[in-house]
C-alpha positions in Angstrom: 179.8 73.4 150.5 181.4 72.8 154.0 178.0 71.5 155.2 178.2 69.3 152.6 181.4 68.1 153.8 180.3 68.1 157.8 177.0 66.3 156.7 179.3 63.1 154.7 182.0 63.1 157.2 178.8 62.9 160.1 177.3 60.7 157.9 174.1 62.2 157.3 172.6 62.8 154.2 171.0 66.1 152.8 167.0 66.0 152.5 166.6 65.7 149.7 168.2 65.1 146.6 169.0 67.7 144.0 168.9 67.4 139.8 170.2 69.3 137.2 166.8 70.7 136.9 166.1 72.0 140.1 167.4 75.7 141.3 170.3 75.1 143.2 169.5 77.9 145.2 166.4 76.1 147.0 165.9 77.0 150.8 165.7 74.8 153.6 163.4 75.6 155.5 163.6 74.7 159.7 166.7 75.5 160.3 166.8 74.9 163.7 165.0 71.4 163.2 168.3 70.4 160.9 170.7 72.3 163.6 168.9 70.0 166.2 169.8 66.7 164.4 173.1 67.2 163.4 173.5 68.2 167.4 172.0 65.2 168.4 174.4 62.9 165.9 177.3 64.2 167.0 176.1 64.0 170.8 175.1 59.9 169.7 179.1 59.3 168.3 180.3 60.8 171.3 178.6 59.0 173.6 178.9 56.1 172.0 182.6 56.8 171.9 182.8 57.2 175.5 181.1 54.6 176.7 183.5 52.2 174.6 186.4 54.6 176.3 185.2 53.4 179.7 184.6 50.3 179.6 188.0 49.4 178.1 189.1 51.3 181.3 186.8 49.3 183.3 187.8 45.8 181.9 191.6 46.7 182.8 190.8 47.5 185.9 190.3 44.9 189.0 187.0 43.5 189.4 185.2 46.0 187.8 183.9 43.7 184.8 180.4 44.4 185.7 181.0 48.1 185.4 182.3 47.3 181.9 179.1 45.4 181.2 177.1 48.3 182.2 178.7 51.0 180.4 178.8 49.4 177.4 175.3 48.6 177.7 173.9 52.1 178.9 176.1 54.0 176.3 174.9 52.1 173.7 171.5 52.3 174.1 171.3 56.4 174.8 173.6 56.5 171.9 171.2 54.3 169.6 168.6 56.6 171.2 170.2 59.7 170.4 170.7 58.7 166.5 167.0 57.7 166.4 165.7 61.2 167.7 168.3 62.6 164.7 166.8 60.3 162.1 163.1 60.8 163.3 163.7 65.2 163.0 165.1 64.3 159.3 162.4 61.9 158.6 159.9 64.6 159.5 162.0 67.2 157.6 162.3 65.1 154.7 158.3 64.7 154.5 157.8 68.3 154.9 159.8 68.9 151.8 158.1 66.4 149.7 155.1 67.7 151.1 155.3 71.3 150.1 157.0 70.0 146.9 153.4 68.2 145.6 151.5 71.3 146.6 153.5 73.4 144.6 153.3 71.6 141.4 
C-alpha cells in the first residue's frame, strides 16, 4: 500500500490496472526494471528542481544572466531526459505484462 502512495505522490502509475476479477496477489515481475524507473523519476524532479534553484540564484546575481539561461536550459533537458528513460523502462514493463497476459489465456 505505501508503494501505492510513493507511486501517486511521484506521479507514476502502476502497470497495469487491476479488476475485481483479477487476484490481487499478482507478481510483478522485474523488479529491478521498476526500482530503476522510480530512481530515475525522482533523480528527473530533482534535477529539474535544482536547476530552477540555480538559476534563480544566477539571475540575482551580477551579470550572470547567461549562466541563468544555461542552467535552466541544461537542467531542463537532462531532466526531460531522465523522465523519458523512466517512461520508456515502464512502457517496456507494461508490454511485457500484456504480453505474458495474452499467452496465458
Amino acid at each position: 500500500m505505501e508503494e501505492n502512495n510513493l507511486n501517486d505522490i511521484l506521479g507514476i502509475k502502476t502497470s497495469h490496472s487491476q479488476s475485481n476479477n483479477e487476484n490481487n496477489n499478482t507478481k510483478y515481475r522485474y523488479h529491478a526494471l521498476r526500482t530503476i524507473a522510480v530512481v530515475y523519476m525522482v533523480l528527473a524532479w530533482i534535477i529539474g528542481i535544482v536547476a530552477i534553484i540555480t538559476t534563480f540564484y544566477f539571475l540575482s546575481e551580477n551579470k550572470m544572466q547567461i549562466f541563468a539561461l544555461v542552467s535552466i536550459i541544461v537542467g531542463g533537458i537532462v531532466a526531460l531526459g531522465l523522465a523519458a528513460i523512466s517512461e520508456s523502462i515502464k512502457v517496456f514493463l507494461d508490454i511485457e505484462y500484456n504480453t505474458r497476459k495474452t499467452s496465458e489465456k
